[in-house]
C-alpha positions in Angstrom: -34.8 24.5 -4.6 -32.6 22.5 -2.6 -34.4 22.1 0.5 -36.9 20.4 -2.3 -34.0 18.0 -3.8 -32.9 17.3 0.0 -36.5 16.7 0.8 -36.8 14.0 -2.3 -33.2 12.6 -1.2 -34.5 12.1 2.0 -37.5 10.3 0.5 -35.6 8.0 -1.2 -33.5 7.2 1.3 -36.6 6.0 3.7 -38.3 3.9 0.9 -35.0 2.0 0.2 -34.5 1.7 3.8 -38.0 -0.1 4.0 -37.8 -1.8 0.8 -34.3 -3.4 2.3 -36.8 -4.2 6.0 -39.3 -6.0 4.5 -36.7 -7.7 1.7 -34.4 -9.1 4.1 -36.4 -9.0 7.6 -35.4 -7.1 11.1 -33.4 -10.2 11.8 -31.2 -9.5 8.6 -31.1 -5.8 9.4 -30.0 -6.7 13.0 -26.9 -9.0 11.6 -26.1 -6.6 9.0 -26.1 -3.0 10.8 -25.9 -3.5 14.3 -22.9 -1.7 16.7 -22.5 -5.4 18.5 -21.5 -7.3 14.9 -20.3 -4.2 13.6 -17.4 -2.7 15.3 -15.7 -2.3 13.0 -18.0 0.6 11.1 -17.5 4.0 12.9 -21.5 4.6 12.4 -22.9 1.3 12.9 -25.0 2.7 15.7 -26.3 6.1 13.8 -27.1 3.5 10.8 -29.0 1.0 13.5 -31.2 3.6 15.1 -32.4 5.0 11.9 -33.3 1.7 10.9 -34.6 0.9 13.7 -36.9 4.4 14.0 -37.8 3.1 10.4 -39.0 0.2 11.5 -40.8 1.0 14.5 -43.0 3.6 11.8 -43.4 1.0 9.7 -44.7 -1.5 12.9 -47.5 1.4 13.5 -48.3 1.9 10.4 -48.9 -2.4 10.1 -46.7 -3.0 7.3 -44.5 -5.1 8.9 -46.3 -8.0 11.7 -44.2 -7.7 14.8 
């Protein structure tokens, strides 16, 4: 049961993740998460790779034009 809800969590998480990519583009993602502008924020760089891992899936899979 909770390997299920974790699984759906997880789910979530990625489409927001993309819905946020394709809302405000990889420039806006790059201004808003990355360790350089960010210093500040303790997990900038966990939060920038897993965007950018999103976003590298989502260049394969063609939904975003590189």
């Amino acid at each position: 049961m909770e390997s299920t809800q974790r699984n759906k969590e997880m789910i979530t998480k990625f489409n927001e993740i993309q819905e946020e990519i394709l809302r405000i583009g990889w420039n806006g993602i790059i201004q808003k998460y990355h360790p350089d502008i960010n210093c500040e924020d303790e997990n900038s760089a966990k939060t920038f790779k897993m965007y950018k891992s999103i976003y590298e899936n989502m260049k394969k899979r063609v939904i975003v034009n590189p």
